[in-house]
C-alpha positions in Angstrom: -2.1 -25.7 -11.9 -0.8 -23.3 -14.8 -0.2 -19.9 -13.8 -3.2 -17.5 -13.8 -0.9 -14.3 -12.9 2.6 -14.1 -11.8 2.9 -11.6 -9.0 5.3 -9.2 -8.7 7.6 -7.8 -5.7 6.4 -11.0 -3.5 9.5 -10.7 -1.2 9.4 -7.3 -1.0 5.8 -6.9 0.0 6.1 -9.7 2.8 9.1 -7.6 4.1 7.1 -4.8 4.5 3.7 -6.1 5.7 5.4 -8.4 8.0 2.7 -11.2 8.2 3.2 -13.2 11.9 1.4 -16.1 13.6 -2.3 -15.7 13.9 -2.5 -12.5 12.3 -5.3 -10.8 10.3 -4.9 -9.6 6.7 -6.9 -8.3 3.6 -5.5 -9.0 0.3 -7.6 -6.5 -1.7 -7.0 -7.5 -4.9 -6.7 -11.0 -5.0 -6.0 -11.8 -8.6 -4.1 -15.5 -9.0 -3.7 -15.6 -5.1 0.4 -15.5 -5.4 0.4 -12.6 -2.6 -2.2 -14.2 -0.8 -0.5 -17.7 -1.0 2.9 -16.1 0.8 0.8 -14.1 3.6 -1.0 -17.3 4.5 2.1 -19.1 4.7 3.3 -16.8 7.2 0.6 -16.1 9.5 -0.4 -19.6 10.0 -3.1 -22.3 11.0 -4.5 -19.5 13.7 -4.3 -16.6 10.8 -6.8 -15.0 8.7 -6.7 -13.7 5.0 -9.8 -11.7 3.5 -9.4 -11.6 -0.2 -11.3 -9.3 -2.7 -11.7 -9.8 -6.5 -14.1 -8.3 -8.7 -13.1 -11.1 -11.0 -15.4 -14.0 -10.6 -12.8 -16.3 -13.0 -10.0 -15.2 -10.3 -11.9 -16.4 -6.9 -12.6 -19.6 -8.4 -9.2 -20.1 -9.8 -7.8 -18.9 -6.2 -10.0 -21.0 -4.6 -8.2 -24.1 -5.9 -4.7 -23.0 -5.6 -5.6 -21.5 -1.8 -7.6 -25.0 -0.7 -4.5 -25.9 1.4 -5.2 -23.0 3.5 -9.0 -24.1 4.1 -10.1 -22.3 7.0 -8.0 -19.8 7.0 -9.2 -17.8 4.3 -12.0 -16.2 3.1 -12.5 -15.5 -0.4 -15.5 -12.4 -1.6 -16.1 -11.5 -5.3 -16.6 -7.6 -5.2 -14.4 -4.3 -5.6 -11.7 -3.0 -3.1 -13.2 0.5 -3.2 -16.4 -0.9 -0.9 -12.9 -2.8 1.6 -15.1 -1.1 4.4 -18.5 -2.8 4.3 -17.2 -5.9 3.4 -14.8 -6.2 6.2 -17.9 -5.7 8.0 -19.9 -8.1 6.8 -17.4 -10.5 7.3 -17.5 -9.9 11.3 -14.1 -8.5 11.0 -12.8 -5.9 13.0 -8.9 -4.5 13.0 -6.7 -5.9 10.7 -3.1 -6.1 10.5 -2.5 -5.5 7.3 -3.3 -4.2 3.6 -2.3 -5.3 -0.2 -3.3 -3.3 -3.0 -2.2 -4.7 -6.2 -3.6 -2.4 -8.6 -4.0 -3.1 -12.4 -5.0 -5.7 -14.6 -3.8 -9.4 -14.3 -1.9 -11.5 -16.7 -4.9 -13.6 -17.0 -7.3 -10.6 -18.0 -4.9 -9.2 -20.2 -4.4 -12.5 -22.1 -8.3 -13.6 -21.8 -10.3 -12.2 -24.6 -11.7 -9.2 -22.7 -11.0 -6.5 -25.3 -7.8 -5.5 -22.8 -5.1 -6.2 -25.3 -4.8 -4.6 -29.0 -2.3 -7.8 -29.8 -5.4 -9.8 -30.8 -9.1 -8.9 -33.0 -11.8 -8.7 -29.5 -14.8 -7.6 -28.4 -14.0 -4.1 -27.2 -15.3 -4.8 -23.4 -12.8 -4.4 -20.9 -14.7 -4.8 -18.0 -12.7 -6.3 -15.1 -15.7 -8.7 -14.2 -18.5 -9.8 -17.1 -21.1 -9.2 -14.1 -20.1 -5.4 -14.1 -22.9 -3.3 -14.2 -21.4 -1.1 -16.4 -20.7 0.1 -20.0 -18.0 -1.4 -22.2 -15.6 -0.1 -23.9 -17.7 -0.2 -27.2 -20.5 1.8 -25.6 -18.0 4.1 -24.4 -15.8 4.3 -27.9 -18.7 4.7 -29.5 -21.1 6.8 -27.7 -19.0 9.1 -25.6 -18.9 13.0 -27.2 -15.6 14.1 -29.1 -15.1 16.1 -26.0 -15.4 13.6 -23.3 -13.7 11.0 -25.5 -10.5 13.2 -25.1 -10.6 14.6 -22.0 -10.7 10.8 -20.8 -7.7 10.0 -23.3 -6.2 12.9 -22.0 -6.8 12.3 -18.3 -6.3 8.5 -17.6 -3.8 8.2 -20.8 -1.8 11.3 -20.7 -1.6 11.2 -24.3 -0.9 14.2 -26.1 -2.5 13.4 -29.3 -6.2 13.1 -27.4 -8.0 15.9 -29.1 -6.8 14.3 -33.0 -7.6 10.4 -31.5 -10.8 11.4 -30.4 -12.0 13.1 -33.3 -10.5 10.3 -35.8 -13.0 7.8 -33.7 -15.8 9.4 -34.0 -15.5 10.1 -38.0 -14.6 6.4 -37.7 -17.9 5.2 -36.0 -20.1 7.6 -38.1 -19.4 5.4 -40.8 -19.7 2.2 -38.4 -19.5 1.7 -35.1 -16.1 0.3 -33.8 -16.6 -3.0 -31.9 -13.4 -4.7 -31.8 -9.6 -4.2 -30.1 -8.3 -4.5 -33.9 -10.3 -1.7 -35.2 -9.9 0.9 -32.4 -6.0 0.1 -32.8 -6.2 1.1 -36.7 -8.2 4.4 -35.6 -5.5 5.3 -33.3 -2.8 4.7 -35.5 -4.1 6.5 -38.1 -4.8 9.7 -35.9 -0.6 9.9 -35.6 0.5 12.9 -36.9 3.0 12.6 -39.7 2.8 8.7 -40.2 4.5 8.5 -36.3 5.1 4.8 -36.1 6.0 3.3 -32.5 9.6 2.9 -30.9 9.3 1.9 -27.8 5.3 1.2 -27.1 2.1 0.7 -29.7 0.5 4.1 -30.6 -2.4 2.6 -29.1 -1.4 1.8 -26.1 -2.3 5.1 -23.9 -5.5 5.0 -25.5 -6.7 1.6 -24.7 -5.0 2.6 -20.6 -7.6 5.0 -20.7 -10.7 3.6 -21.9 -10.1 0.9 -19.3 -9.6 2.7 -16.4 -13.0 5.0 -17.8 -14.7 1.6 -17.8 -14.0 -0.1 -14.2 -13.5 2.8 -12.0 -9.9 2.6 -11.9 -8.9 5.6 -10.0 -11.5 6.4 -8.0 -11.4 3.2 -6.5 -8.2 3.6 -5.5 -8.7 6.7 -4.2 -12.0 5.7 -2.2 -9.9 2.5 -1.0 -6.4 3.2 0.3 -8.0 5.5 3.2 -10.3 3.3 4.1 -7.7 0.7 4.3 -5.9 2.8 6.8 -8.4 2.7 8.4 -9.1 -0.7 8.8 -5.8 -1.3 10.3 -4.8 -1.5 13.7 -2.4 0.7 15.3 1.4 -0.4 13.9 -1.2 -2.1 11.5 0.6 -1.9 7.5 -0.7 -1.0 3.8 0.9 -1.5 1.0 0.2 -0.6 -2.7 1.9 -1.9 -5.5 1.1 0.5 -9.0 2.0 0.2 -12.6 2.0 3.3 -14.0 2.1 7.0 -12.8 -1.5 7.9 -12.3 -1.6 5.0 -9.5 1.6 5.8 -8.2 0.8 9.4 -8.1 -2.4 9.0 -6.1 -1.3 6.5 -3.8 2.3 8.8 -3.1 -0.5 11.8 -2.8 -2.7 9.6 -0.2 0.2 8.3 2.0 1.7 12.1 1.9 -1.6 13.5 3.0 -2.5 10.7 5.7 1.2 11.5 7.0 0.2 15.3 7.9 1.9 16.7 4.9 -0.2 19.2 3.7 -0.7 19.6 -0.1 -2.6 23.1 0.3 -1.1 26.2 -1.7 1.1 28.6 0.7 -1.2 31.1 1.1 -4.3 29.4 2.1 -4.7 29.9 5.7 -6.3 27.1 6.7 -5.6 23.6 5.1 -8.4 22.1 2.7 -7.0 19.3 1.3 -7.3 17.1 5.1 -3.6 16.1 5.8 -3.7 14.8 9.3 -0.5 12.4 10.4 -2.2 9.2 10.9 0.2 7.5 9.0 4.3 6.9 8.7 5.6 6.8 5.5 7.7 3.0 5.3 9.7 3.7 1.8 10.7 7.3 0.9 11.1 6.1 -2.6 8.8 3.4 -4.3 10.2 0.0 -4.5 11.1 -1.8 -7.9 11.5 -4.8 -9.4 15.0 -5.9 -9.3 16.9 -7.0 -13.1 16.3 -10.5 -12.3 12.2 -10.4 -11.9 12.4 -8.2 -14.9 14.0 -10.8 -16.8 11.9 -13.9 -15.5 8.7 -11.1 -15.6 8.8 -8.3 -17.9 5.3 -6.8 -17.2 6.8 -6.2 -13.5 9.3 -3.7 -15.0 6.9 -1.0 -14.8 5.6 -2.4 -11.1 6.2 0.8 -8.0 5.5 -0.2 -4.3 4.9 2.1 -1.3 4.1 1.2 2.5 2.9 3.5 5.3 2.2 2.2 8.8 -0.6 3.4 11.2 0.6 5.3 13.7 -2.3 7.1 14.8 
């Protein structure tokens, strides 16, 4: 089968979750089913491997590459935030271990979704075409000035937000913007000074943004990685690979917090913010690719990976 997505840090994350004979896992973003291919291999005929995908393309594409490991999986289209119920409905208890692999896939980035300004798309960007929710267009296109850059602002980080935003909507007044191609041109042509790009495409904060606006992105995540600890089992693992440093700041935040470290201001008398030490930290700096998966991968090169084991 041709690759759908090449996953990144696969060693490293079996290191840390440790996957043994007959154990329990939940691979909560599922994806091409690389991660999930390596656990199964290591926890055997007597295992089990819940995998989550919002992606309806990616469960049937795991399904085919997983069929080896018939009966010892179980595949469920839906999002990781909601890891809870569907553990639940799924009769399953404890677990043993947690992967988050946050993002968008290779696939999704190279199907035409409206993810990538390197091609003239729809401007969707919805991680699943069953997503209740609105595109990109509806958001490019009917979101205020205002909201349009606090949301370039917030999930892109991108300093120029305020003149993007306001080049858009002079943009749509004269026609709506529907495609990848034609948000791109606005973007570009918001740069003050005829800025041109060294390192990254002017649009590329932009379009971070809008995505993660559209599916949820960091919500999700934060919704998701507690719940995940609590799903496992005493000396039970979770681990959460990011690629860039909203998710890494979040998921550095959660593990601090769930570790008892409180995050409250000095002088506030009683903490707020709900540390409790439920959690031990597993790597005190986030693991990277190494050169060599850079070279064979180059969208890992960006790639951060943190553990924390239960512990309470």
């Amino acid at each position: 089968m041709p690759e759908y997505h090449q996953p990144v840090l696969s060693d490293e994350v079996i290191t840390l979750l440790d996957p043994k004979e007959g154990g329990v896992f939940l691979d909560s973003t599922l994806g091409g089913g690389g991660h999930s291919a390596g656990i199964l291999e290591k926890i055997g005929p007597t295992g089990t491997l819940i995998a989550i995908d919002r992606d309806p393309e990616a469960i049937e594409y795991a399904r085919e590459r997983l069929s080896r490991f018939e009966g010892r999986k179980i595949l469920v289209e839906g999002n990781f935030k909601d890891l809870g119920s569907i553990l639940v409905s799924e009769g399953i208890g404890e677990v043993d271990g947690v992967l988050f692999d946050f993002g968008v896939s290779s696939r999704q980035l190279d199907a035409p979704r409206g993810f990538s300004f390197m091609r003239d798309e729809p401007l969707d960007m919805r991680m699943s075409p069953r997503q209740d929710a609105p595109t990109a267009a509806d958001i490019v296109n009917g979101y205020t000035e205002a909201r349009l850059a606090d949301v370039i602002w917030k999930y892109g980080e991108e300093r120029y937000a305020r003149r993007i935003a306001r080049a858009i909507v002079s943009r749509r007044e004269h026609k709506p913007i529907r495609t990848t191609k034609e948000l791109a041109d606005v973007v570009v042509s918001a740069m003050p000074g005829g800025r041109r790009w060294q390192d990254i495409h002017p649009a590329t904060r932009t379009f971070q943004a809008i995505r993660i606006e559209v599916n949820g992105e960091l919500e999700a995540i934060e919704t998701a990685l507690p719940a995940a600890v609590d799903a496992v089992k005493i000396g039970g693992r979770v681990a959460a690979i990011s690629f860039h440093s909203l998710e890494d700041r979040i998921v550095k935040t959660v593990f601090r917090r769930l570790s008892g470290q409180c995050e409250c201001p000095p002088r506030m008398p009683i903490c707020q913010c709900g540390a409790k030490e439920v959690v031990k930290v597993l790597t005190r700096k986030p693991i990277i690719p190494s050169v060599g998966e850079i070279e064979a991968n180059p969208r890992s090169r960006s790639a951060k990976l943190r553990c924390a084991e239960r512990i309470g």
